[in-house]
N, C-alpha and C positions, 0 to 999 in steps of 0.2 A: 413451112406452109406459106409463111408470107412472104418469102422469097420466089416462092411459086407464082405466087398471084400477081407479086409486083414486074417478076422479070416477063409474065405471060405477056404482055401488052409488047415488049422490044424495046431496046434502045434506052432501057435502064442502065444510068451512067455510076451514081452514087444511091447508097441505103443508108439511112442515119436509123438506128435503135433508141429507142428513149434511157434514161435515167433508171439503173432498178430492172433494164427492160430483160433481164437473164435469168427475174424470179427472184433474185438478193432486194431486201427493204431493209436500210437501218432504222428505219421506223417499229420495225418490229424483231428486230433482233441487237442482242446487247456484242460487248465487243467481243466475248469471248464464244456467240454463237456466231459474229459475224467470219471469224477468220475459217472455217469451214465452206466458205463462200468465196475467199479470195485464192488466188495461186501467183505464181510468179509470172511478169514480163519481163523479158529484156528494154535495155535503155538501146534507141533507135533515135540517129535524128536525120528527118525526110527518108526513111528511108536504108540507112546506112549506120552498119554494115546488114547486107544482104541476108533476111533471115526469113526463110521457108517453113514453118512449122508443119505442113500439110506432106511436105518433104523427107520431114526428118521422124525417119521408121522407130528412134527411139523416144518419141513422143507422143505419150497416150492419147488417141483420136477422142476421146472422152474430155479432154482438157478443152476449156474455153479456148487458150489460147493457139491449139491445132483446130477448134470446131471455125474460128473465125477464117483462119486462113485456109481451111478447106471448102467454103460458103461462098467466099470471096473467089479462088480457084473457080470452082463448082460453076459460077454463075458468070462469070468474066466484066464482074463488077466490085468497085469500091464498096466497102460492108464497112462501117463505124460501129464500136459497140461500147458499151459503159460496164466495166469492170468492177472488182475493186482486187489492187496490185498488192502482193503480200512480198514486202522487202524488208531483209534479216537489218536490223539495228545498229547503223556502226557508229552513230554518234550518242556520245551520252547529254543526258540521262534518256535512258531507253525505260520501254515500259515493261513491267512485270513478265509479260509473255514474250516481249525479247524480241518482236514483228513491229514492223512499218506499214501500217495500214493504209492504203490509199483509193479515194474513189477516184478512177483514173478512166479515159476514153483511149481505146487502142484502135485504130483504122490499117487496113489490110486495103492494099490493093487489088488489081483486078490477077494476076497473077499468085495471090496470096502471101507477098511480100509483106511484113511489120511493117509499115511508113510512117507511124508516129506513136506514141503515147504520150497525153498529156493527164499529171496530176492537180482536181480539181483546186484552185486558189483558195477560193471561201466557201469555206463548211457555213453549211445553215444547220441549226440544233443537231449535229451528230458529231461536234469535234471531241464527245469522250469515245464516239466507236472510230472515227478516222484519224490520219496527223495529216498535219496543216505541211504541206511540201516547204522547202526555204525556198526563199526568193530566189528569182533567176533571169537574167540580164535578159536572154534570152525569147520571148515569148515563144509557143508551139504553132508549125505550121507543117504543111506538107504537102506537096505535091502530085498531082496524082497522073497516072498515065491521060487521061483526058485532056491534057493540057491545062488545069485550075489548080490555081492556089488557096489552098483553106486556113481558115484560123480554127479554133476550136474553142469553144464554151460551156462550159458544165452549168444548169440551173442558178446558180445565186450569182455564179461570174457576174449575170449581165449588169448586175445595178453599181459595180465598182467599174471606176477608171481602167481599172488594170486588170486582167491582159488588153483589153480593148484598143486602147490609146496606142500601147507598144506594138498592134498587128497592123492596124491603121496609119502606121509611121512606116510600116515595111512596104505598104501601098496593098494588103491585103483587104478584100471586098468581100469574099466568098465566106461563109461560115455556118460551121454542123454545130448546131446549140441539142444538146444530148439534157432532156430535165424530167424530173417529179415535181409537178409546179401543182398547188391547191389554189383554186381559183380562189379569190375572194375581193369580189365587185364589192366599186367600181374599179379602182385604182390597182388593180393587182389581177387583174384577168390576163391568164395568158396569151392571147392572140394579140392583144392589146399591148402590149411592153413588149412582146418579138416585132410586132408590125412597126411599134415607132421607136423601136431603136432601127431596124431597117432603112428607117424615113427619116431619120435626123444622121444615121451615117453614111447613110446611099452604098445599103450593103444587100447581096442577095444572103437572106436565111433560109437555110433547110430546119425545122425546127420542130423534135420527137419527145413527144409528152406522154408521162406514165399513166394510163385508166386506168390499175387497179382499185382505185379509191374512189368513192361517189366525192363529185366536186374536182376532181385532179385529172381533167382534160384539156385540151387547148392546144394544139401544133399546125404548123403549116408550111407553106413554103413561101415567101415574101420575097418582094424584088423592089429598092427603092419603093420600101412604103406600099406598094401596091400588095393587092393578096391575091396571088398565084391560085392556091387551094388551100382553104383550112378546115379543122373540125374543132367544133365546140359546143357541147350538149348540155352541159349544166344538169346532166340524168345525177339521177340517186344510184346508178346502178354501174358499176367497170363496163367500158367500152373499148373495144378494137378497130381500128379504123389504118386504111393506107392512104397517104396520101401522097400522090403522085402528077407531077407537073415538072415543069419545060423553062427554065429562065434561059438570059443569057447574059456569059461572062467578057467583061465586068458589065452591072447593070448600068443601062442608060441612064442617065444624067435627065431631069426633070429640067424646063425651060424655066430660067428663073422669073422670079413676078416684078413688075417698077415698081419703084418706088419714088415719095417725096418722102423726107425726113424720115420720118420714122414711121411713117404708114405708106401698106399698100397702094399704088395707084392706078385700083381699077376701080372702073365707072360703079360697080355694083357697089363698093366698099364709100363711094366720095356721097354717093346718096341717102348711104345708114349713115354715115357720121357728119351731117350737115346739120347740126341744129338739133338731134333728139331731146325727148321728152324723160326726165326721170319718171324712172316707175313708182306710182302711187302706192300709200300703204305697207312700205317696207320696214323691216323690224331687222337688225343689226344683232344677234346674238353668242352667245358660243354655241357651240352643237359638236355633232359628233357624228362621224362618217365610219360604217359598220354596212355588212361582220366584218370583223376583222380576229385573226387568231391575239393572243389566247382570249378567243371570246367575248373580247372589249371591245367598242370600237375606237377609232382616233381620235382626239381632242381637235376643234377646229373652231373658226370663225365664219358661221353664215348669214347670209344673209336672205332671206325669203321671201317669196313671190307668190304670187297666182297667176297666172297668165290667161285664167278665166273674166280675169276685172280686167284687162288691156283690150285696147283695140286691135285687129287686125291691119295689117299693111301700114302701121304706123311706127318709128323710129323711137326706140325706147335707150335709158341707156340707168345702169346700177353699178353700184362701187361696193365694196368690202374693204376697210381698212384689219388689215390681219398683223400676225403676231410675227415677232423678231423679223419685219421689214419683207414681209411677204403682203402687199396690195394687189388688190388683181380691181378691175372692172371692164363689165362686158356693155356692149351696144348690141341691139337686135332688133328685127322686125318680125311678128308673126304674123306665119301665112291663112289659109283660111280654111274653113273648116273643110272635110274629105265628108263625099257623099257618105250615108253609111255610117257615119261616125256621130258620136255627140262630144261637146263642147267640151274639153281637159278641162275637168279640176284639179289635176293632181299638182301637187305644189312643187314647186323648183327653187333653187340654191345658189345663190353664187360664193365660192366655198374656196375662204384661205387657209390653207394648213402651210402649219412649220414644226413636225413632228419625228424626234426623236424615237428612235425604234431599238432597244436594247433585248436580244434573245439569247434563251440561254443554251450554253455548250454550243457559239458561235460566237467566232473569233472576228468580231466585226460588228461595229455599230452603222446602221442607215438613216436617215436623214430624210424625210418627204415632204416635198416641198412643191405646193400645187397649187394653180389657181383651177376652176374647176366651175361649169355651168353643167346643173345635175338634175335631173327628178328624185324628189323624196316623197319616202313614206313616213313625218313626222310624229314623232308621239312621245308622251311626256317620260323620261327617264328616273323612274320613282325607287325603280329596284336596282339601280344602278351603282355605281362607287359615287362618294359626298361631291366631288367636284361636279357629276353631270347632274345632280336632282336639279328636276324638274324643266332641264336643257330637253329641248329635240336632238334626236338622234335619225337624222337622215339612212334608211337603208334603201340602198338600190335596187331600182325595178328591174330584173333580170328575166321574171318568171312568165310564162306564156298569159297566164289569167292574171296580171297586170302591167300589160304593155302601154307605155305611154302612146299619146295621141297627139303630141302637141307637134306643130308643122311650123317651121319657121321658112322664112323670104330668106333671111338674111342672118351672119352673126357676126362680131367679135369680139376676142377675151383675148384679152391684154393683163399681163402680170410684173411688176417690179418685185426686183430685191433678190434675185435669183440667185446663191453662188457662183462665182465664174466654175469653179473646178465641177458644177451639178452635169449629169447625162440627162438630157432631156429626152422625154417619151411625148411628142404630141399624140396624141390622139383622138378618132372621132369615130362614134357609132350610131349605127338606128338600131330600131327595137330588136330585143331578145338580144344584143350587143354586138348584133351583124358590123360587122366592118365596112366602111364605107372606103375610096380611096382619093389619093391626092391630085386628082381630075376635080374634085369637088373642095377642096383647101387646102389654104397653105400655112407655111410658119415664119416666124422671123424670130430672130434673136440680135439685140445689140447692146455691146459693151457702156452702163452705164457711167463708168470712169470711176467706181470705188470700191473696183473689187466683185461688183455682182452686175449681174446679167436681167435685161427688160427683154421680154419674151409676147410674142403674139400667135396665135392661132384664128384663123378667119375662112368664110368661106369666098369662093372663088367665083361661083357660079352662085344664080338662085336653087334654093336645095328646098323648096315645099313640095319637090314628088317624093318624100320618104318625111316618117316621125322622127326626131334625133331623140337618143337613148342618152349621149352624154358629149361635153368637147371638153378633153381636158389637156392641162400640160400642166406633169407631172416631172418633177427632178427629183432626180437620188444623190445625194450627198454622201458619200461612203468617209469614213475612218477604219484606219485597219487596227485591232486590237489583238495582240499578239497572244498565242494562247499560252496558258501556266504549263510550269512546267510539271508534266508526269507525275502523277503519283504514287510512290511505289507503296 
């Protein structure tokens, strides 16, 4: 049916399937319900050797692995799908049930040719239902009769270096990110992390997110940061949605911004930064940036505001000194008020985090490291764990019946102490966390000489015809932790 819908329109080149998107959740099934779910692939690379399953008569039509290649046939389109590949054990120590489990994306061409399989790199919470693939010189790519070369990304890939780095060395731009991503604003919304990795690697994303879950929406199609089409509902309720759009390969290149030194030089930006005024009345504390899974939120340093006590169209400027060498401070001007509207009271953040993220049955620790200008809903943290009492705990306005209001002329957040080896994610939204694009800002990153990276995010143009929802720049710091071995 959604091949119906999507090829009705014409000139449907590629179909990306989400994560899970075949009906399999290892959310809800253990390992020995999951291998019912998986079948065998063959190992293909671009391609080669030539394999037809839609072809071959003694291949039950009922198998994933004939349904794709006969879809793909069927429609005279590239079809991507997320598996999971059930391969017999030949190294030891193998597991009890004697299978190689893998959450693997298999793509068929438009003739129904196998062109690739990639097994996912980094498990998030399911490395007791999946195995972790071994490393491989290698990264996955494949080409497809269209003339496009793809990389491929499975849901957690994005926040490591690798594969990234090694497809991006092959001069790869194009990329099917296959995910079950749970939203959880600000920092972890999915349109938000596909858009500005996009926009920090000047890559086009097709990018297929799982709805069966309230909170687990978010896909699109992105080109150099811009957004093509997305969908993102933030409903209580599973949604279906196609999205369908047109880039083109490789994406254009964005005209870079001047500079002096270390700042932009444009006129809008030489005006915020001539002389501002520190903001009155500020309080320096720890806080905490939430929801966040499991159910806690992040330890941070903010620092907070009202930008109801500020003047309009005046230059303001706030610092955070934050933790393990993460400083950020922002300059701004706000704009004035929108017919219709009354005066923002809601309070804002300017938010250092340097937080460790250890989860379990994932073979991988993350690193979040963000400077961060935010609307909060603060409020005293009493039922909390001993470190937050009586800290604010900033939660994001995401919901229709509390959309900020606040308009700004102008901004920018600037962050020290970055790791050099972090993926940065700029990003910027207006309310309900609409995506704004980089016609209206830019970023910079420059090597501070010890190892870590000074980062800026700013706007480009006056932006007081929409409310900003958040501007942030977020790095992920990955370590790979290798998982135990087997248990028998």
């Amino acid at each position: 049916e959604y091949l119906d819908d999507a090829t009705a329109q014409g000139g449907v080149d590629i179909i990306v399937y989400p994560e899970g998107g075949l009906g399999w959740d290892w959310g809800r099934h253990n390992r020995s319900a999951m291998v019912q779910y998986c079948e065998y692939f063959p190992e293909v690379v671009n391609g080669y050797p030539k394999i037809i399953a839609c072809d071959n008569s003694t291949e039950k039509q009922t198998s994933q692995f004939a349904m794709g290649s006969c879809l793909a046939k069927k429609y005279r389109t590239v079809v991507s799908l997320n598996v999971c590949d059930r391969q017999k054990c030949t190294k030891e120590p193998c597991r009890p049930d004697g299978w190689e489990l893998y959450n693997s994306e298999v793509v068929f061409d438009s003739d129904g040719t196998l062109l690739a399989k990639y097994h996912k790199l980094h498990l998030f919470k399911n490395g007791d239902t999946f195995d972790t693939p071994p490393p491989t010189e290698t990264p996955v790519w494949f080409d497809t009769s269209f003339g496009v070369r793809f990389g491929i990304l499975i849901c957690f890939d994005i926040q490591f270096t690798e594969p990234i780095l090694g497809l991006l060395e092959q001069g790869v731009r194009d990329y099917i990110f296959s995910v079950g991503w749970y939203n959880w604003p600000p920092i972890q919304t999915a349109t938000i992390v596909q858009m500005g990795l996009s926009w920090n690697f000047h890559l086009n994303m097709l990018a297929a997110n799982n709805g069966d879950a309230p909170l687990k929406d978010g896909g699109g199609i992105f080109s150099n940061g811009r957004k093509i089409v997305d969908t993102l509902t933030f409903k209580k309720e599973t949604v279906g949605t196609i999205n369908i759009g047109k880039v083109t390969s490789p994406p254009p290149l964005l005209p870079p911004t001047p500079h002096e030194g270390r700042h932009p030089s444009l006129p809008i930006l030489k005006n915020l930064l001539a002389g501002p005024t520190p903001v009155p009345n500020v309080h320096q504390t720890p806080c905490a940036i939430g929801p966040f899974p499991p159910h806690h939120p992040l330890r941070a340093i903010c620092t907070m505001f009202n930008p109801a006590e500020l003047e309009r169209h005046v230059p303001y400027t706030i610092a955070t000194n934050g933790v393990d060498g993460i400083n950020c401070n922002a300059t701004f001007q706000l704009g004035g008020v929108k017919d219709g509207l009354s005066l923002d009271a809601t309070r804002w953040a300017l938010v250092s985090m340097n937080y460790l993220i250890r989860v379990p049955h994932t073979p991988g620790n993350t690193t979040f490291e963000m400077c961060a200008l935010m609307p909060c809903i603060p409020f005293s943290a009493k039922d909390e764990p001993g470190w937050l009492h009586g800290s604010p705990i900033c939660r994001f306005i995401y919901n229709s019946s509390a959309l900020s209001t606040t308009f700004f002329d102008s901004v920018y957040l600037q962050g020290d102490g970055f790791v050099h080896h972090t993926i940065l994610y700029p990003t910027f939204s207006i309310n309900g966390m609409r995506l704004t694009t980089p016609d209206y800002f830019g970023y910079s990153s420059y090597d501070q000489g010890d190892g870590r990276r000074s980062m800026s995010v700013y706007s480009k143009k006056y932006i007081n015809t929409f409310a900003l929802s958040s501007l942030i720049m977020l790095g992920t710091s990955t370590t790979y932790v290798p998982p135990p071995t087997p248990i028998h």
